[in-house]
Backbone as CSV, one residue per row, in Angstrom:
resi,resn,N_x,N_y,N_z,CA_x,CA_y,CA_z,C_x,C_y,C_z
1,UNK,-20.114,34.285,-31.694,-20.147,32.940,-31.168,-19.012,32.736,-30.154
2,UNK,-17.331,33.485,-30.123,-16.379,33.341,-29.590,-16.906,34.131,-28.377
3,UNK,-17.543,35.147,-28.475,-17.640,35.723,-26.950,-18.498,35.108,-25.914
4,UNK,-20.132,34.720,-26.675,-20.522,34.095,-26.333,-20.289,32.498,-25.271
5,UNK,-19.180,32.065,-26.047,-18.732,30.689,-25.706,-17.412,31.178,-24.368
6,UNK,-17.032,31.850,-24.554,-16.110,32.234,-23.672,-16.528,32.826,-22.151
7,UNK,-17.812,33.844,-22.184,-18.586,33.946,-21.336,-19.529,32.932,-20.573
8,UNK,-20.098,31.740,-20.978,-20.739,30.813,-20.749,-19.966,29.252,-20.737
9,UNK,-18.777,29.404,-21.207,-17.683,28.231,-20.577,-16.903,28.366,-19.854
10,UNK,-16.486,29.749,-19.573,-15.108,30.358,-18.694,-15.660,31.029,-17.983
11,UNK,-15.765,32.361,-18.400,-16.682,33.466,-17.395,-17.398,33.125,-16.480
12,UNK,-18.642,32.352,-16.622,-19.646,32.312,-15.835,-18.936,31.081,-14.885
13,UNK,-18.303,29.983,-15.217,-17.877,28.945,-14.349,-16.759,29.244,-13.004
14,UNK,-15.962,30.361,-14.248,-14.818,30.570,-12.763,-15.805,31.488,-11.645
15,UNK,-16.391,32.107,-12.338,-17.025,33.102,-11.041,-18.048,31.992,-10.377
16,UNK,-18.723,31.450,-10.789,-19.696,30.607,-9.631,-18.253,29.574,-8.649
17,UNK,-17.840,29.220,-8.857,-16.386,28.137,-8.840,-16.054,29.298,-7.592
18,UNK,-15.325,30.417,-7.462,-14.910,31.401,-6.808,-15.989,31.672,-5.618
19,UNK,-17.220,32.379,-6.177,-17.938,33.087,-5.239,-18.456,32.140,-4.149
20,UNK,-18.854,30.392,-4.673,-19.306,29.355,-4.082,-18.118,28.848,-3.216
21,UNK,-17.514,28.725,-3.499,-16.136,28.077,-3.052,-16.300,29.220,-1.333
22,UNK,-15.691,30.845,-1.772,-15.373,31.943,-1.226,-16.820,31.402,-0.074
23,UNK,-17.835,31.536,-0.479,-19.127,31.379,0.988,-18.709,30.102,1.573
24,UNK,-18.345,29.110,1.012,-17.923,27.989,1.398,-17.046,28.048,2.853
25,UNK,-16.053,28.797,2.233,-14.959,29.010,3.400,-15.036,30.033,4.549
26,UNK,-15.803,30.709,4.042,-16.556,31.458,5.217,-16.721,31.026,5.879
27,UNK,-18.161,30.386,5.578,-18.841,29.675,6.299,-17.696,28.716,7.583
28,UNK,-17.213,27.788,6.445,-15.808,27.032,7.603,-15.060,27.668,8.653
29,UNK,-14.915,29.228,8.223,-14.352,29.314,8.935,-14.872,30.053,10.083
30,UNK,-15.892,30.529,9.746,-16.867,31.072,11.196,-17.238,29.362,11.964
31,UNK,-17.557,28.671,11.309,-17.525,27.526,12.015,-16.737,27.204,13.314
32,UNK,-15.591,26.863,12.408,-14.061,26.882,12.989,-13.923,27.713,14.043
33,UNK,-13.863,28.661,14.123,-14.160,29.700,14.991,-14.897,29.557,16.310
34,UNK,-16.326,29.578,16.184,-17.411,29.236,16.769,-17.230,27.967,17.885
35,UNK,-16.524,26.721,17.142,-15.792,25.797,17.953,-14.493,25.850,18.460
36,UNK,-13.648,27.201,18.044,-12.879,26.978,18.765,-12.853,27.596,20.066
37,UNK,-13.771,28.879,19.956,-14.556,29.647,21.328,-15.080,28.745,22.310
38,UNK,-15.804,27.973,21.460,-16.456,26.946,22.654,-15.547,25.894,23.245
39,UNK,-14.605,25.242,22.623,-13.703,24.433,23.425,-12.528,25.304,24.060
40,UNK,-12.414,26.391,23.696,-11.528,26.885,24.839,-12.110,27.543,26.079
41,UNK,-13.383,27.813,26.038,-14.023,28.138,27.311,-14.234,27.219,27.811
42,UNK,-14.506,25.663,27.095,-14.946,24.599,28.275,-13.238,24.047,28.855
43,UNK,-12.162,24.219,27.940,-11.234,23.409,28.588,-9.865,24.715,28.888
44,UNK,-10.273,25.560,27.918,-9.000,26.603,28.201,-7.509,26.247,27.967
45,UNK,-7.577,25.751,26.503,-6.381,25.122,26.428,-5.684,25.777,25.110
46,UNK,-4.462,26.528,24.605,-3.899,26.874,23.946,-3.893,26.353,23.122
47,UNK,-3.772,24.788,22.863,-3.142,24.053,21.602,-4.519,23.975,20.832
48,UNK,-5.804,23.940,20.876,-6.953,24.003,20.259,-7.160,24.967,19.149
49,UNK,-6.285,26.014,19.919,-6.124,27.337,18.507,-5.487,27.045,17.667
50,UNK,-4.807,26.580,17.471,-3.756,26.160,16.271,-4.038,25.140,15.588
51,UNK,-4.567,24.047,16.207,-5.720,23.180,15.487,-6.637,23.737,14.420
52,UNK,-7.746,24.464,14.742,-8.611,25.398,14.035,-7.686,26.136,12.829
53,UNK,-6.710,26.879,13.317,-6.279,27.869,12.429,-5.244,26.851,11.172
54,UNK,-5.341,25.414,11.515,-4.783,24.655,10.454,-5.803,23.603,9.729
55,UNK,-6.868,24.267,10.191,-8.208,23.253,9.218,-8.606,24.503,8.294
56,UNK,-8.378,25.937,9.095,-8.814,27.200,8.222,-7.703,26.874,6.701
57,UNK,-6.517,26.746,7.245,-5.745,26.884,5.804,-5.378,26.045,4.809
58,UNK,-6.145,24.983,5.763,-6.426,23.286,4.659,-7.370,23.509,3.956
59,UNK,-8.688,24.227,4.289,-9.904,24.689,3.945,-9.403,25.622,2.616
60,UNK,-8.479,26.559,3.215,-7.882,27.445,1.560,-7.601,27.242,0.776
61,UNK,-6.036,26.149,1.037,-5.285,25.281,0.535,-6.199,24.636,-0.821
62,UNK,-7.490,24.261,-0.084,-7.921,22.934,-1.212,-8.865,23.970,-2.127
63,UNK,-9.430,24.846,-1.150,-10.153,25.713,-2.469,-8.683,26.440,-3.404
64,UNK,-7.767,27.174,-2.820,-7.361,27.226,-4.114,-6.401,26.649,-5.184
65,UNK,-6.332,25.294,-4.975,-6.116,24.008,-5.654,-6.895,23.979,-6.490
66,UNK,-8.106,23.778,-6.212,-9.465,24.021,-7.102,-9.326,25.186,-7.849
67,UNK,-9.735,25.653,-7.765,-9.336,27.322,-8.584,-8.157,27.126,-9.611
68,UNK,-7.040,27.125,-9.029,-6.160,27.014,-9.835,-6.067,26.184,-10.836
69,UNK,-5.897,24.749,-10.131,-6.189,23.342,-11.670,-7.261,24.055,-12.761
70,UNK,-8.396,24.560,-12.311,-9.607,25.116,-12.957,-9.227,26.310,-14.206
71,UNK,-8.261,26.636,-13.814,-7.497,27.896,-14.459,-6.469,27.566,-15.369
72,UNK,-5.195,26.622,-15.025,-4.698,26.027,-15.479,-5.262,25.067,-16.994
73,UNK,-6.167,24.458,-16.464,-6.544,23.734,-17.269,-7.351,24.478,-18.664
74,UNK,-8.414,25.603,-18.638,-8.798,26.501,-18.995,-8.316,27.411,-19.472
75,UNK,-7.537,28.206,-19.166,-6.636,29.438,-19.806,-5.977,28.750,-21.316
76,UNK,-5.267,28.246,-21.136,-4.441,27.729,-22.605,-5.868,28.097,-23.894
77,UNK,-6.878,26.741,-23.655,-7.610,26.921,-24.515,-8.494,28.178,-25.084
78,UNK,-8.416,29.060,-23.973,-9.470,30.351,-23.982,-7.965,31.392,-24.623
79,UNK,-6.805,31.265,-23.861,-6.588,32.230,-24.451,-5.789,31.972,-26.163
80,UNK,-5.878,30.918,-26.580,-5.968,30.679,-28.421,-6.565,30.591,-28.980
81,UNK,-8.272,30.899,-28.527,-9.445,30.938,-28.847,-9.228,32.432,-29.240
82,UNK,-9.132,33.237,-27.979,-9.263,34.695,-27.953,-8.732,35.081,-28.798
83,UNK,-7.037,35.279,-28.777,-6.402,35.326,-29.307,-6.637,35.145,-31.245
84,UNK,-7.162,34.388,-31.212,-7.751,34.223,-32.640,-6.354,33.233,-33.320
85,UNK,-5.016,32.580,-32.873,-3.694,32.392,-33.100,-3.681,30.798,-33.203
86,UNK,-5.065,29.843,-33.153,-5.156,28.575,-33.559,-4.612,28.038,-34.602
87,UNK,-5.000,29.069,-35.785,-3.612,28.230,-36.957,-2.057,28.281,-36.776
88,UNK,-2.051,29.476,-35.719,-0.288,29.343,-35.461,0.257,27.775,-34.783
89,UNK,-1.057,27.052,-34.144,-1.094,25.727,-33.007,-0.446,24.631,-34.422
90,UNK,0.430,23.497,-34.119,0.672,22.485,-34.924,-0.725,21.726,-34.185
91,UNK,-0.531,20.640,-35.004,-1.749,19.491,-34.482,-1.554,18.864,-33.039
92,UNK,-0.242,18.774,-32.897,0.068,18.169,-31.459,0.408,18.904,-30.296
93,UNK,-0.069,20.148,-30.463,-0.212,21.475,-29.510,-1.715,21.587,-29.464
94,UNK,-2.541,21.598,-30.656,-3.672,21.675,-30.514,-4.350,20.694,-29.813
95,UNK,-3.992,19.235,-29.726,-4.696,18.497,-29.310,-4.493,18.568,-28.158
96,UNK,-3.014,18.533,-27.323,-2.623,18.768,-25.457,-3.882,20.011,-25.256
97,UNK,-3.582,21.325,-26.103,-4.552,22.167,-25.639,-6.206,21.455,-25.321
98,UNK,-6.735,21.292,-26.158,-8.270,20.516,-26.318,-7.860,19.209,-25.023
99,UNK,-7.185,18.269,-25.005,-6.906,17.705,-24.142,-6.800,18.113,-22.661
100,UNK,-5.768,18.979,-22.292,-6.467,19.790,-21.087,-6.914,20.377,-20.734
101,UNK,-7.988,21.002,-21.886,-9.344,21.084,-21.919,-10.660,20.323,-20.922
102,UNK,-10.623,19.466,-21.682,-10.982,17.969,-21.268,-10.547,17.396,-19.504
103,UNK,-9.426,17.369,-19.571,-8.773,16.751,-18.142,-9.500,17.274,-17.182
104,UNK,-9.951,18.598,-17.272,-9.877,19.474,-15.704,-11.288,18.521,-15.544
105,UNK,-12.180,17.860,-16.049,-13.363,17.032,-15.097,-12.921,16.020,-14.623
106,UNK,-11.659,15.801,-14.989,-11.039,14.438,-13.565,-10.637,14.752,-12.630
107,UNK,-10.550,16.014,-12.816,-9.115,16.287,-11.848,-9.357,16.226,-10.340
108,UNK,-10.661,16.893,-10.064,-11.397,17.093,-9.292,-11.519,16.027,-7.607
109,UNK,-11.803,14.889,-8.359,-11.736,13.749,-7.554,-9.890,13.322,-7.156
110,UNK,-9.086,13.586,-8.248,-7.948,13.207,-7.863,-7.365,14.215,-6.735
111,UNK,-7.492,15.629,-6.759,-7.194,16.677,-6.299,-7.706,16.561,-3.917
112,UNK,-9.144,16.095,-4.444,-9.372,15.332,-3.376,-8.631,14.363,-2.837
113,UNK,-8.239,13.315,-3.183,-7.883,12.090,-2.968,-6.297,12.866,-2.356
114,UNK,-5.889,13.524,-2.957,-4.567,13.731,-2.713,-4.643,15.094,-1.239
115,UNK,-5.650,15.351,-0.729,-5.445,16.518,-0.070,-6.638,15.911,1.070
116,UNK,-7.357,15.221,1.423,-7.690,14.600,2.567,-7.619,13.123,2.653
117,UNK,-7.136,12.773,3.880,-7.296,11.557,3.823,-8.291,10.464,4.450
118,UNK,-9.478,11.517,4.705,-10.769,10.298,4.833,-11.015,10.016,3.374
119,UNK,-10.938,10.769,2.527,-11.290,10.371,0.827,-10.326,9.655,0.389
120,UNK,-9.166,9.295,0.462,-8.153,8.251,0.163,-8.733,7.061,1.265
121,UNK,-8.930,6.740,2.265,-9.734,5.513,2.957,-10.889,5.340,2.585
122,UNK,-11.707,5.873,1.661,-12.633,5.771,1.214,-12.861,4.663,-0.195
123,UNK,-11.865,5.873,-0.946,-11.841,5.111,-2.079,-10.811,3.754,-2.022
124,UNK,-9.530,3.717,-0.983,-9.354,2.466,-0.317,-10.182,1.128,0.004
125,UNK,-11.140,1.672,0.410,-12.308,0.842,0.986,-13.119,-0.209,-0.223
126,UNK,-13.240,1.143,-1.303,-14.064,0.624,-2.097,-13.517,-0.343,-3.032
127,UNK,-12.309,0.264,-3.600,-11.434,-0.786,-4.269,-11.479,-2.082,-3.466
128,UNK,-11.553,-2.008,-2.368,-10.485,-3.360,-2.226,-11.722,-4.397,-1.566
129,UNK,-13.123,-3.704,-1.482,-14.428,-4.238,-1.718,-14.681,-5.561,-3.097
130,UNK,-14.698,-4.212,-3.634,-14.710,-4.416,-5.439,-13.768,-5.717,-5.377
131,UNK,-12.960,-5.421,-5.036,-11.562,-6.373,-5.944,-11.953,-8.037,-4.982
132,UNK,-11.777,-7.575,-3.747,-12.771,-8.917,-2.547,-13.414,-9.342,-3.626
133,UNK,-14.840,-8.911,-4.206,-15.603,-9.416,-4.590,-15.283,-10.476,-5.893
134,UNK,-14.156,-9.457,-6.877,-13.905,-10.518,-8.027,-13.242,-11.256,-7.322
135,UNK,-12.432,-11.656,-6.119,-11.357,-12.447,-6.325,-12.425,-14.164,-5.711
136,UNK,-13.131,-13.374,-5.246,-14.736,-14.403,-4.803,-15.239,-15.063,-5.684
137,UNK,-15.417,-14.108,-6.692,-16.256,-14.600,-8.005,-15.035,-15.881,-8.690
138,UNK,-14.133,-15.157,-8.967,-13.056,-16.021,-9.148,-12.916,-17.795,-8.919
139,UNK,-13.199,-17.694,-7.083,-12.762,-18.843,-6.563,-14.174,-19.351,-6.717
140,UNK,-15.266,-18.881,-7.208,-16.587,-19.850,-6.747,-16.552,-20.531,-8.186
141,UNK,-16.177,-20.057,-9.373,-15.812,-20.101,-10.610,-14.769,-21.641,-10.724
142,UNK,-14.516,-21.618,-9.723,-13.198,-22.657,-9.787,-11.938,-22.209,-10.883
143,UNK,-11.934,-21.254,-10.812,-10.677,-20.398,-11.162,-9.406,-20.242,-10.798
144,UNK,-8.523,-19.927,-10.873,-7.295,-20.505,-9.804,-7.421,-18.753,-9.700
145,UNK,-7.315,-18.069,-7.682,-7.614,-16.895,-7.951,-5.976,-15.944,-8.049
146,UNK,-5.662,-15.158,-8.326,-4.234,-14.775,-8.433,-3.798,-14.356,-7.084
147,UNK,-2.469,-14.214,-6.841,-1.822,-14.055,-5.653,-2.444,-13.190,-4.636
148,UNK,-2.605,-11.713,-5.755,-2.967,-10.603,-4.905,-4.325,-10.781,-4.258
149,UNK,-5.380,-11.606,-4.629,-6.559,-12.220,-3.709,-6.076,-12.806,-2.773
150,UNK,-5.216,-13.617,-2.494,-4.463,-14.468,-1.437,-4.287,-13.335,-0.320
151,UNK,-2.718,-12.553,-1.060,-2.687,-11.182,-0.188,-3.645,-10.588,0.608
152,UNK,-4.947,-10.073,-0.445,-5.448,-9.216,0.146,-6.597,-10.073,1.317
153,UNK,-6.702,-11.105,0.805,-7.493,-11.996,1.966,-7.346,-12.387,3.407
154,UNK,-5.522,-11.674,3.327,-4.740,-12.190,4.596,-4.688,-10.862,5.511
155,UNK,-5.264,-9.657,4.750,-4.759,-8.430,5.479,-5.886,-8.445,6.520
């Protein structure tokens, strides 16, 4: 059952996670490439290369962010599984373990948020949609609405 579970929760995820990711960046970066051939033949300008060759390593950067958190988060639990050394775990080791277990499906979106910033204006956007909307609901309510509706009404 331990190998089983270890192959089909770990095994199989980091390698699709890797190999998908790996075509991913390929792909980007023949992209990358492809445009940077073409804007330097139409304008012939030096600084365009260095552009490209810093979206290639933002492109890395975030895949192996990914990877790693993915690993991070994963390893602990797999290797006290493996290990067979769970009763050596107190309860409040066991649970952080199982706990960041757990974490690595948030992480994902935060990991984003923190490494481009059209996805931080995004989720900017939406919050402060959302929040517009209660502070609306609020005032149609005849509610007294709180400051930060005031604030954000003025931006």
């Amino acid at each position: 059952h331990l190998v089983v579970d270890v192959i089909f929760s770990f095994i199989v995820p980091i390698t699709v996670i890797v190999v998908l990711y790996m075509r991913v960046f390929v792909v980007a970066v023949s992209q990358a490439r492809a445009m940077r051939s073409h804007i330097a033949a139409v304008t012939r300008q030096r600084s365009v290369k260095v552009t490209a060759k810093k979206s290639e390593i933002k492109a890395a950067r975030s895949i192996g962010v990914v990877i790693v958190v993915f690993l991070i988060c994963l390893c602990p639990f797999y290797c006290v599984a493996i290990t067979g050394q769970d009763n050596l775990l107190n309860a409040s080791s066991a649970e952080f373990v199982i706990c960041l277990y757990y974490f690595n499906s948030c992480l994902n979106p935060v990991i984003y948020a923190f490494l481009y910033p059209w996805f931080r204006k995004s989720i900017n956007f939406i919050l402060k949609k959302h929040f517009s909307r209660f502070c609306l609901e609020q005032i149609t309510n005849h509610r007294s609405p709180a400051k930060s509706c005031v604030i954000l009404s003025q931006e």
